[in-house]
C-alpha positions as CSV (number, residue, x, y, z in Angstrom):
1,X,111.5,79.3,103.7
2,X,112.1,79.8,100.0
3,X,111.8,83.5,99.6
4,X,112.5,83.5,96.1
5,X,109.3,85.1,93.9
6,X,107.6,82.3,91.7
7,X,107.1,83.8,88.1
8,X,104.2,84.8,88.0
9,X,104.5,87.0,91.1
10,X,107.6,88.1,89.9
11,X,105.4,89.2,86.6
12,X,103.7,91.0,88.8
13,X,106.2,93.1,90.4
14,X,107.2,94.2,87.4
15,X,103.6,95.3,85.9
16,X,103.8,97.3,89.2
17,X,106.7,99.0,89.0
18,X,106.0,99.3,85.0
19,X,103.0,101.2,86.2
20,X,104.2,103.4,88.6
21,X,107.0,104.3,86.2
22,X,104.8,105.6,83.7
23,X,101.5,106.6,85.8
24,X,103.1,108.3,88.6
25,X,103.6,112.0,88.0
26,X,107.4,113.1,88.5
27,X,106.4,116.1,90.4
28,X,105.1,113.7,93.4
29,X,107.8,111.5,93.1
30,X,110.7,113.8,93.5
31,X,108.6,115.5,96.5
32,X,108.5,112.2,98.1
33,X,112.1,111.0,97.2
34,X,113.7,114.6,98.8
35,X,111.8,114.0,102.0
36,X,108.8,115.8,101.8
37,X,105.3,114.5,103.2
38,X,102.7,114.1,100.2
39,X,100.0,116.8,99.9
40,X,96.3,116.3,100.1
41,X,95.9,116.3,96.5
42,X,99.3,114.3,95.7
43,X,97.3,111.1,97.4
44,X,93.7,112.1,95.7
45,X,95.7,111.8,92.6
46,X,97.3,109.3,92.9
47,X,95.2,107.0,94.9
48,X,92.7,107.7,91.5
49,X,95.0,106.5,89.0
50,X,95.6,103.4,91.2
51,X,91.9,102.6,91.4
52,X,91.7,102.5,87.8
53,X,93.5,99.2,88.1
54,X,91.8,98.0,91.2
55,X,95.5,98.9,93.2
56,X,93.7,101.4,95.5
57,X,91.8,99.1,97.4
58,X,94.0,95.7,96.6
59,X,92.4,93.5,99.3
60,X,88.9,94.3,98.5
61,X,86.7,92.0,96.8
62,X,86.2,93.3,93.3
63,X,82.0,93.7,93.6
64,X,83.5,96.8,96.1
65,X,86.3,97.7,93.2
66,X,88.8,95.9,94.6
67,X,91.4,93.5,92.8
68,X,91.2,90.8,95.3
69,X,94.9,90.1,95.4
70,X,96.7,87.9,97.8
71,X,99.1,88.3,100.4
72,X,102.1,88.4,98.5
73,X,101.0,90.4,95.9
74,X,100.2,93.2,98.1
75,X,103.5,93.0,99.8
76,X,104.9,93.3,96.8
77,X,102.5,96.3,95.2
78,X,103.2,98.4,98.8
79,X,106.4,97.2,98.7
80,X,107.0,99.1,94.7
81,X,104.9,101.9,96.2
82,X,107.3,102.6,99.0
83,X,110.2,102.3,96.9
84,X,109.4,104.6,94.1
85,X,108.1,106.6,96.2
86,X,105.1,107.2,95.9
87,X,102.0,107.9,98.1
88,X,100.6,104.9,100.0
89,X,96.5,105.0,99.1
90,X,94.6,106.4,102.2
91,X,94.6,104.5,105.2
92,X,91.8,105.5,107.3
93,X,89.5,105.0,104.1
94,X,91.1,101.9,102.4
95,X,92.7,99.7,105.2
96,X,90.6,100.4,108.4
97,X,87.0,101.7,107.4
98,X,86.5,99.5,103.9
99,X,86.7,96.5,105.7
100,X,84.7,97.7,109.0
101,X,82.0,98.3,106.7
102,X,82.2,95.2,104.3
103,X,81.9,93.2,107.4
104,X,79.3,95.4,109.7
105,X,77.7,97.8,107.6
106,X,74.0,97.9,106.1
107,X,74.2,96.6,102.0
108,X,73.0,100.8,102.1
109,X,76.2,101.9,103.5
110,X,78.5,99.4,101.6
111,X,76.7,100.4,98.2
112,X,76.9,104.5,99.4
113,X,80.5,104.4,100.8
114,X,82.9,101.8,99.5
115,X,82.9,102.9,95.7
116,X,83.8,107.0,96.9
117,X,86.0,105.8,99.7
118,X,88.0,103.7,96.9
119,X,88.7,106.7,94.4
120,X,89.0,108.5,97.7
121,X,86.1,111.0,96.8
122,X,85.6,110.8,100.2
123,X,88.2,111.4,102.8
124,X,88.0,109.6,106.4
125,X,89.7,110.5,109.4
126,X,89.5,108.2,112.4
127,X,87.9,109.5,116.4
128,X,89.4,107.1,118.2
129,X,92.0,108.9,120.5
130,X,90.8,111.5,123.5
131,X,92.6,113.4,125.9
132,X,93.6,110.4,128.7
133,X,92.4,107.7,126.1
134,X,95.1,106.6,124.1
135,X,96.5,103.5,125.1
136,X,93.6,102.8,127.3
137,X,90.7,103.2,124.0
138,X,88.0,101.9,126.0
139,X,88.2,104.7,128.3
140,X,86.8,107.8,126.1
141,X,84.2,109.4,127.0
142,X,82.9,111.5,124.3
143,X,79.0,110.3,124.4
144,X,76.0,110.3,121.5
145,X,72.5,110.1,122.8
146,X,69.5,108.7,121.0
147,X,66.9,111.5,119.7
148,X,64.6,110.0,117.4
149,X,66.3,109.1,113.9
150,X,69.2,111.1,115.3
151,X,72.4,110.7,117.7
152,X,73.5,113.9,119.9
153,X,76.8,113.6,119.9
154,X,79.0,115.9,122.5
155,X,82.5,115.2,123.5
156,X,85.9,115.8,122.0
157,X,88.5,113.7,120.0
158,X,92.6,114.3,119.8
159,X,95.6,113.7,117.5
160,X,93.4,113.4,114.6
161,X,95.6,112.6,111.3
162,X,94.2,114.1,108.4
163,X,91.0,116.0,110.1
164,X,91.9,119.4,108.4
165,X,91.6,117.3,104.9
166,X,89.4,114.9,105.7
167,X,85.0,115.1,104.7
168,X,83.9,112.4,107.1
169,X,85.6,110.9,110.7
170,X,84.4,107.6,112.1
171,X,84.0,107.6,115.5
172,X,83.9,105.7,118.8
173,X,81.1,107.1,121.2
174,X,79.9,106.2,124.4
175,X,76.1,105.5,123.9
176,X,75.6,103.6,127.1
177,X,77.0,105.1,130.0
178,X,76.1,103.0,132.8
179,X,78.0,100.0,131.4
180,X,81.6,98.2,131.4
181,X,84.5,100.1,129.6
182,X,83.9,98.0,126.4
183,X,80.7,98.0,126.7
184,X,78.5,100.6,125.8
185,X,80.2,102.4,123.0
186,X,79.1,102.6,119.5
187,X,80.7,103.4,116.2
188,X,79.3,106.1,114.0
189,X,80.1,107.8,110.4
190,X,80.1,112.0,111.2
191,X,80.0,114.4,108.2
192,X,82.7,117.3,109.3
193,X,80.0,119.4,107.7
194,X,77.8,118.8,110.6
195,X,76.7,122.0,112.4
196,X,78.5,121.9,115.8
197,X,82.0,120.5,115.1
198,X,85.4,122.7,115.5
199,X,88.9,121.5,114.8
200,X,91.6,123.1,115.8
201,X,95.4,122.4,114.6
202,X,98.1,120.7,116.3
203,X,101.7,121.8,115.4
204,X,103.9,118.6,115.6
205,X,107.7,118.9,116.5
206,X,108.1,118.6,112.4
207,X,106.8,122.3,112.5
208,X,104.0,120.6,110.3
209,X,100.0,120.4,110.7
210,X,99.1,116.7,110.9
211,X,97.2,116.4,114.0
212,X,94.1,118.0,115.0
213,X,91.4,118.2,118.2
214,X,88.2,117.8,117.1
215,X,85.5,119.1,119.5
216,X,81.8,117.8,118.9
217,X,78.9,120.1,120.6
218,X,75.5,118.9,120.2
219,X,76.2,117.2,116.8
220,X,73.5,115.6,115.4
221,X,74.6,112.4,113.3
222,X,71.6,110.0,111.4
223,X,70.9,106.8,113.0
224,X,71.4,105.6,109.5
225,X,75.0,106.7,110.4
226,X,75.7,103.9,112.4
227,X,77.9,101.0,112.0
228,X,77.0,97.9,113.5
229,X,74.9,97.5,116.5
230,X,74.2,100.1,118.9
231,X,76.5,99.2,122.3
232,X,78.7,96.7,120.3
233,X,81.2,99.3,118.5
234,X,83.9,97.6,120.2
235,X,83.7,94.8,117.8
236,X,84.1,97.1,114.9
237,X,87.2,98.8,116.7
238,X,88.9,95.4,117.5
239,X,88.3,93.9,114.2
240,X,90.0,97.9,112.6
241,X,92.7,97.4,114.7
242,X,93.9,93.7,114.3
243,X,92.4,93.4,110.7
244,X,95.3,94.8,108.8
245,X,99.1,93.7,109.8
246,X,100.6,94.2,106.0
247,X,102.2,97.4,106.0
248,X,103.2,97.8,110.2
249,X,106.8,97.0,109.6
250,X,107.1,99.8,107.0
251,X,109.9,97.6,105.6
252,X,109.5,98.9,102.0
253,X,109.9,102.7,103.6
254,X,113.0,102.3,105.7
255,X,114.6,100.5,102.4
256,X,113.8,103.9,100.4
257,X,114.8,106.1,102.8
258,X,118.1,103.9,103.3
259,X,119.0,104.3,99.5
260,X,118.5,107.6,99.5
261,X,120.9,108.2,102.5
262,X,123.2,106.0,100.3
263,X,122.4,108.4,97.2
264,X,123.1,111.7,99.6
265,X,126.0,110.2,100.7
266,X,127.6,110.2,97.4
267,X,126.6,113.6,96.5
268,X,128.2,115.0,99.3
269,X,131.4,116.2,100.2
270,X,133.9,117.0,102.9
271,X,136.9,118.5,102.3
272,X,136.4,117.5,98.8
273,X,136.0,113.7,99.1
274,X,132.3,111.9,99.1
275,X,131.0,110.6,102.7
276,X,130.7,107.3,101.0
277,X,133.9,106.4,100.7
278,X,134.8,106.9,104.9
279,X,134.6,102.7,106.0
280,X,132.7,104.0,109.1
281,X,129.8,105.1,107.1
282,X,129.7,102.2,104.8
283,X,129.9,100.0,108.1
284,X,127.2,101.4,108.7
285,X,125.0,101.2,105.9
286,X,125.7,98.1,105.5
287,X,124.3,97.4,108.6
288,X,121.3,98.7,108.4
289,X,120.8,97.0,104.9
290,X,121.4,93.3,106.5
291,X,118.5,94.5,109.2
292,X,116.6,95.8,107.4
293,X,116.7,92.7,105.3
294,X,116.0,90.9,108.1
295,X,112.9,92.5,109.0
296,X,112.0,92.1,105.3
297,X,111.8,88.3,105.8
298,X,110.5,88.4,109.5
299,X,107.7,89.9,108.0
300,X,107.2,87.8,104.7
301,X,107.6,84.6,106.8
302,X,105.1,86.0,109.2
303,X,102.4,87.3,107.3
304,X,102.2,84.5,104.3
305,X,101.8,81.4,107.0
306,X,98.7,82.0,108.5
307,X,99.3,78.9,110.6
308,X,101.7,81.1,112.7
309,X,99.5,84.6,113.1
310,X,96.5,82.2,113.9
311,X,98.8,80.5,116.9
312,X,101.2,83.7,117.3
313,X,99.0,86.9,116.8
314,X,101.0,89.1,119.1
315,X,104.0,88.5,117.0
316,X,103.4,91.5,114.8
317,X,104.0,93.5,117.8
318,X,107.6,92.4,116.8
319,X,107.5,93.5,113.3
320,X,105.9,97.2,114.7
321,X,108.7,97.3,117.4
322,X,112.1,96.4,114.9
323,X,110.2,98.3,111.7
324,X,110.1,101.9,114.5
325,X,113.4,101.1,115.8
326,X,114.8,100.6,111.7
327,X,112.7,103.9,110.7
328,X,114.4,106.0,113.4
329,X,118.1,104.7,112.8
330,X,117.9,105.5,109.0
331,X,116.0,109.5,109.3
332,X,118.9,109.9,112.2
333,X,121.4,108.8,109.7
334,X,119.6,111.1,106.9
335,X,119.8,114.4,109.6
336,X,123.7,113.5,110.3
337,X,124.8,113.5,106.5
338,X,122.3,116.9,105.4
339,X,124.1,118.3,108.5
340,X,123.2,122.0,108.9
341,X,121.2,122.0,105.7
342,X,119.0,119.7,106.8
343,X,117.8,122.3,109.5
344,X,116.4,124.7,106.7
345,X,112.6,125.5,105.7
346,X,112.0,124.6,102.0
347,X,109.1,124.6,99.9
348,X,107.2,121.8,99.0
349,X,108.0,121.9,95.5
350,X,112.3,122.0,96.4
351,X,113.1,118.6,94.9
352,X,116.7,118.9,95.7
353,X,116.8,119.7,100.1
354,X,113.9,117.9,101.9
355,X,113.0,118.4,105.4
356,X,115.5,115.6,106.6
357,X,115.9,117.2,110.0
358,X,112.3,118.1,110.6
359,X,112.0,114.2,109.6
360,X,113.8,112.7,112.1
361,X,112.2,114.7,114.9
362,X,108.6,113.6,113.6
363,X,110.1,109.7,113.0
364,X,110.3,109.6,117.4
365,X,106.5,110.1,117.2
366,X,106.7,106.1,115.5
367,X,107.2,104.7,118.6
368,X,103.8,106.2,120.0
369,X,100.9,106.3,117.1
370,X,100.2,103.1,116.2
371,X,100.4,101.3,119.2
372,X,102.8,102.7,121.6
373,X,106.4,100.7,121.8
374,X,106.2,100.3,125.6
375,X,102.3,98.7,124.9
376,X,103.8,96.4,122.0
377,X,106.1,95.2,124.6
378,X,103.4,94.7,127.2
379,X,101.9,92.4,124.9
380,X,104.7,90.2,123.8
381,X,105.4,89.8,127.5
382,X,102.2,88.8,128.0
383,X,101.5,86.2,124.7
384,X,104.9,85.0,124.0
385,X,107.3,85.8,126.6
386,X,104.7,84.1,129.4
């Protein structure tokens, strides 16, 4: 496989590094680059300034303000964003719900939604999870019955990302009780506005507030709010969940974090010499580079012949399983060399000492959202394995 970039998407890599360089405000950048998580308003502003160019939503067709780019192109613009760092454009609104809605929703909800969920003036979260249905989605049990022009919807929804920011969650329901486990459920858009919805925090091993329960009691939701056909949400879940495979090896990430071990490395000292220069530690960079390089071509040869993810599918499972594995050796190696440091609480706005520590105990949690590692390997056992 030639893996070289032909010129014009080589022309393109460097409008978007170009344009992060002199878009991307420094204050967000050096946040990212010590290790903190962005804020709420680091991605608003951000994701805004890359929707002027059509770079918030790059996969969308450009009637919904996308830039219609191809596969390559947006490994290369996620890719840049990783690297710079800066803040990835919102997931729940750009890569899973944009999409759902292009392909299920009403010309009403395209026309209403897509345009604020590009410049993110809206801010999705995604109900999917419940206590006992992770793994096992088709198993929840939070239910929505049919009132009228309304759904009631009663139940409750766990390890929400984002719910504390987020305006809107879309949801899984059950609105058919009596039938199968994929059967029966329906997928519906909830303003968090709604009378009858609490969220409470959850307090990850980070010490930060990601996660959330939401609790739903007698929340009454349009029927205009849903997506799709009453009873048939389980096509809009399975086409979310195996419509977007670009970013799941995180390759561009663990290459950012790696340089800046490499950087920390040489700015620190023991017994007056630089870790870099120990062979053991540059063994082991080195390492990690050639794997991480590795994955990087897995994961281009993979995604840019559709030949082999229309006869292989299950193969990204590979590329979520090596991309967790690469993500947890490089923040273990970031926690060794910030040693005791890295244990301290620092502001937001401290550029120089991120949360390295704090990092690496949140980068174990990799190997659950997302697909769970022992599920990914249930599957290649399965599909490819026989």
């Amino acid at each position: 496989m030639n893996l070289e970039l032909v010129p014009a998407q080589q022309a393109f890599r460097d409008e978007v590094r170009s344009f992060i360089a002199q878009r991307l405000p420094a204050e967000i950048r050096e946040r990212l680059k010590a290790g903190h998580p962005p804020r709420k308003q680091d991605v608003v502003t951000w994701q805004r300034i890359l929707n002027e160019r059509g770079w918030a939503a790059p996969h969308w067709p450009a009637r919904y303000g996308g830039a219609e780019l191809g596969q390559a192109e947006r490994l290369i613009l996620m890719d840049e964003l990783y690297r710079a760092p800066a803040p990835l454009p919102q997931v729940f609104n750009i890569t899973m719900l944009g999409p759902v809605l292009m392909k299920f929703g009403t010309p009403e909800q395209c026309e209403y939604f897509l345009p604020k969920l590009a410049n993110l003036d809206i801010w999705f979260c995604q109900g999917f999870s419940e206590p006992g249905s992770g793994s096992d989605l088709a198993s929840l049990r939070t239910k929505a019955r049919r009132e009228g022009d309304h759904y009631v919807v009663n139940g409750q929804k766990i390890w929400t990302t984002t719910a504390h920011w987020a305006d809107w969650v879309f949801a899984l329901v059950r609105t058919d009780p009596d039938a199968r486990k994929q059967e029966g459920i329906s997928f519906l858009l909830i303003d968090l506005k709604s009378p009858g919805i609490t969220i409470r925090p959850i307090v990850s091993i980070d010490g930060e507030h990601h996660l959330n329960e939401v609790f739903f009691d007698d929340v009454r939701v349009p029927a205009a709010n849903l997506v799709g056909q009453e009873n048939r949400g389980w096509d809009c879940a399975k086409f979310l969940l195996g419509n977007e495979r670009t970013g799941i090896a995180n390759v561009g990430l663990c290459r950012e974090r790696l340089e800046h071990a490499r950087d920390l490395a040489l700015r620190t000292r023991e017994a007056g010499v630089p870790l870099i220069e120990s062979p053991q530690l540059q063994a082991e960079l080195a390492s990690l580079d050639a794997e991480i390089r590795a994955l990087e071509i897995t994961n281009w040869r993979f995604l840019l012949t559709p030949s082999l993810q229309q006869a292989q599918p299950a193969f990204a499972s590979i590329l979520k399983l090596k991309g967790v594995e690469l993500q947890q050796e490089v923040n273990a190696l970031l926690a060794r060399l910030a040693g005791p440091a890295g244990l301290e609480r620092r502001p937001a706005d401290d550029v120089a000492h991120g949360p390295l520590t704090p990092r690496y105990f949140y980068s174990r949690a990799a190997s659950i959202y997302g697909g769970t590692s022992e599920v990914q390997k249930d599957i290649l056992a399965k599909s490819i394995v026989g």
